[in-house]
N, C-alpha and C positions, 0 to 999 in steps of 0.2 A: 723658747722656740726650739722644736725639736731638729738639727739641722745635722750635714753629713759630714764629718768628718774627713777632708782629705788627705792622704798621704801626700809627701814629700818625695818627689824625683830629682834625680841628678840634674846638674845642670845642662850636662855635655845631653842632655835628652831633649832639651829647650831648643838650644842651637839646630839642631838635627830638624825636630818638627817646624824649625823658624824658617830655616832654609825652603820650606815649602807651603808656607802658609802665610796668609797675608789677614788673621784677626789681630782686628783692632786693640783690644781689649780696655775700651773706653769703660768698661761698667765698675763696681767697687765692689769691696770687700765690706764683707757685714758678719759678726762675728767668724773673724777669719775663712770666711767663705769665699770666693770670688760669686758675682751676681752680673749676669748683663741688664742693663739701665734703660728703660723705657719709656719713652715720656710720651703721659698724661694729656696733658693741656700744659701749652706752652705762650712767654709774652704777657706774665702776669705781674704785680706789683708786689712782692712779699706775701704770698700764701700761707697766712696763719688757721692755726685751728681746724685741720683736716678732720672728718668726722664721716667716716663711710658706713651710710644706709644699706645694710646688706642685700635687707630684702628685694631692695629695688633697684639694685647696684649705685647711686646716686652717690656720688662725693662730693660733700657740702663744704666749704673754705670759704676763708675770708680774707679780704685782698685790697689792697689801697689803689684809690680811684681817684684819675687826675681832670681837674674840669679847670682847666685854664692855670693860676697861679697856685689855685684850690685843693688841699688834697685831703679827700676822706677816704671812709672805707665801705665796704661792699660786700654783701654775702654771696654767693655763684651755688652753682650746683651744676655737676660734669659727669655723665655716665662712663664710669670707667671702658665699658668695652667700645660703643658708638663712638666717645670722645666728646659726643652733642654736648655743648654747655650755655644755661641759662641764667640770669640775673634773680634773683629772689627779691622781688619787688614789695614797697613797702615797711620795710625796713629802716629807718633813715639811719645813717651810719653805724651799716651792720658790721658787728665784729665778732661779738661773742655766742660758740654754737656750744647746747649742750645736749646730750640724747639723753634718754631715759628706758634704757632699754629691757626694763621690768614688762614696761605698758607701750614699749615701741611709740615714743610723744619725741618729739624735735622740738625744739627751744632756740631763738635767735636773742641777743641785746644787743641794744644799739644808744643813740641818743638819750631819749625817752622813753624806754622802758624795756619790758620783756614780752616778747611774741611767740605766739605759739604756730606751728608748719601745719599746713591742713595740705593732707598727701593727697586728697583727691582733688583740690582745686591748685592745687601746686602756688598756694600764697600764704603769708604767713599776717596771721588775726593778733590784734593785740593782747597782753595775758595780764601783766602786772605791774606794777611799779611802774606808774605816771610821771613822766619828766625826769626821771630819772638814769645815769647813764650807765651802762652797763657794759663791766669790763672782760667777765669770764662766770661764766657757766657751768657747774657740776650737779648732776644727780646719780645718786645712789643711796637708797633707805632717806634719805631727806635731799629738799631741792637747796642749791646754796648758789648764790651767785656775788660777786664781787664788783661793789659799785666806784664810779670812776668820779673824779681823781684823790679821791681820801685812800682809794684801794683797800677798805673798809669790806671785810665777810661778813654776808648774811648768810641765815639759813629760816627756811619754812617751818613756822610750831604754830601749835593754836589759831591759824586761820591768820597768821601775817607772817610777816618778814621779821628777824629780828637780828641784831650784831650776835653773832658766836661771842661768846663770853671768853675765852682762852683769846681771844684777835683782839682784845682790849688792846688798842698803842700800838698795835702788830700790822705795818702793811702786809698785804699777801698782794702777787701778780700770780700765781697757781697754783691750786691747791686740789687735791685728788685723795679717794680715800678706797684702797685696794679690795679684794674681793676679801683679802684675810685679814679686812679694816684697819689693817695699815694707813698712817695718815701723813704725806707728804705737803707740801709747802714751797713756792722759792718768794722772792722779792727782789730788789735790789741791790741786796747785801749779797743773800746766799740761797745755797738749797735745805733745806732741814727736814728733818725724819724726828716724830711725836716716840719719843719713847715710851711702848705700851705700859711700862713699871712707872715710871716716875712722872708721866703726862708732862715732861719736860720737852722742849726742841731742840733736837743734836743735829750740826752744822754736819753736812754731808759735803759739801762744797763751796766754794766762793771763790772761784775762778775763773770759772765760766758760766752765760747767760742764758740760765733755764726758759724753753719757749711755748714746748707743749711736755705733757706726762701722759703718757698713755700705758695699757696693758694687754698684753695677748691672751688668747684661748687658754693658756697655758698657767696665768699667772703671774708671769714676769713683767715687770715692770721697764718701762725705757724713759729714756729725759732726751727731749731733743734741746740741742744747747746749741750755742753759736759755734761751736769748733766740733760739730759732732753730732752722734746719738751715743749713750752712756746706759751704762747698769749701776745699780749699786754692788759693790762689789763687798760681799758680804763675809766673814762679821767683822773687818775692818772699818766702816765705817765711813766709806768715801765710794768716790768714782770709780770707775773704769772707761774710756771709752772704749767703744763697739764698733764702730764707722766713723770715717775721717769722710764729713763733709766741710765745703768750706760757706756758712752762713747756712747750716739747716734751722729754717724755719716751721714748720707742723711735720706730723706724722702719723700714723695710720697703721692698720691690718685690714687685710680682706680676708674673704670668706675661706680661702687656702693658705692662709697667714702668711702671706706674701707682705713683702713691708712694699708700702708708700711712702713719700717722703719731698719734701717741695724745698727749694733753694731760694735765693731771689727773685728769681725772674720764673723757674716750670716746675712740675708736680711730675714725678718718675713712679716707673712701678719695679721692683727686683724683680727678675723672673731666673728660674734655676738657666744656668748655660750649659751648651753641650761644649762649650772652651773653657771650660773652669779648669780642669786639672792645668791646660796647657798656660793659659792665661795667669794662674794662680804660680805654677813656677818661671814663667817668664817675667812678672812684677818684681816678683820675692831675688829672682837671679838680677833683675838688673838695679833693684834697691841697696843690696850687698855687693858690688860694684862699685857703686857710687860713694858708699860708704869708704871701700876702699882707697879708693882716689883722693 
């Protein structure tokens, strides 16, 4: 993401500006940027799986749904500018979204199988895999979706489904394959990265808990983790985080590659602020403070 670089101001310039200003500066820092923090749609159960239909601004998530003792999940869909949000019915414990934005097709799993989004009747029709439950969703060059709770990858050949032959004994919980076919992976162990040379798995992390993997316009790849969003931080062979959230759950880009990005409970939008510079050394002056003390 192409982002702007700020300079560094003295401190004694904070105070001065502080003395006459009353910003909050509730929002975060995203690749050392400061961002003021927007929310979404708010009051929701764990917002997994953000997936924003551009064309039609529509942010599709999936969210845990409480019916008495009961608790499943849910797919929604939230017009980012309106805020209007509706349930995507017919679904029965929707969780897994996957787009396919070759052919612009939407993909839901749930209990029973794979559903396909019909945008003009705004419902989603059933597609495949009968009785089957389905844990996560990807397409790109093939359709692949991960069945629950073996957490078992398939992918689409010859007119069915079939196990990926490399995921033999391999649980996957997320697996993505970049625009430069880079091929990522986490589970419960770790994160891992397919090395193009050896078609081996190299451990990128096992620290923290990978929850969605998404990519921008640009290419770059993001991990939303429980302590965060991360990069690979390359050619060491590990993390970095990027943003310190505390439980980020899904993530996202919009059409200005504006990040999205949901916690436990709401869905936020970054948007640039006209208090960055001031907000960005009033954080930075009172973290080094603190530090002192």
């Amino acid at each position: 993401m192409l982002l702007i670089i700020l300079l560094y101001t003295p401190a004694f310039a904070t105070d001065s500006y502080d003395a006459h200003n009353t910003v909050t500066c509730d929002g975060i820092f995203f690749q050392d940027v400061y961002y003021d923090r927007e929310v979404l749609v708010k009051n929701l159960g764990r917002p997994y799986n953000l997936v924003l239909h551009k064309y039609s601004g529509y942010l599709f998530f999936s969210h845990t749904i409480r019916d008495g003792d009961q608790v499943d999940f849910g797919i929604m869909s939230c017009h980012v500018d309106s805020k209007e949000c509706k349930p995507i019915t017919g679904v029965p414990g929707g969780y897994a979204i996957g787009y396919d934005k070759e052919n612009d097709e939407l993909y839901f799993g749930g209990h029973d199988g794979i559903y396909k989004y019909n945008f003009r009747t705004t419902k989603a029709e059933f597609f495949e895999e009968d009785g089957k439950s389905i844990w996560a969703i990807f397409i790109r060059r093939n359709f692949y979706y991960i069945e629950y709770p073996s957490q078992r990858l398939y992918v689409y050949k010859h007119d069915k489904f079939v196990t990926v032959y490399e995921d033999i004994g391999i649980e996957v919980f997320n697996f993505f394959i970049t625009k430069n076919l880079e091929i990522y992976f986490s589970n419960k162990t770790a994160l891992y990265k397919v090395d193009r040379t050896s078609e081996f798995p190299i451990m990128l992390d096992d620290e923290t808990v990978v929850r969605q993997i998404v990519e921008d316009t640009y290419g770059d790849v993001y991990f939303c983790n429980n302590d965060g969003i991360h990069m690979e931080d390359k050619p060491y062979k590990r993390l970095k985080r990027i943003a310190l959230i505390e439980q980020c759950f899904g993530m996202t880009f919009d059409e200005q590659q504006r990040l999205l990005y949901s916690d436990t409970d709401n869905i936020y939008r970054l948007n640039p602020s006209q208090d960055a510079q001031y907000c960005y050394d009033k954080l930075i002056y009172s973290k080094r403070k603190r530090n002192q003390s």
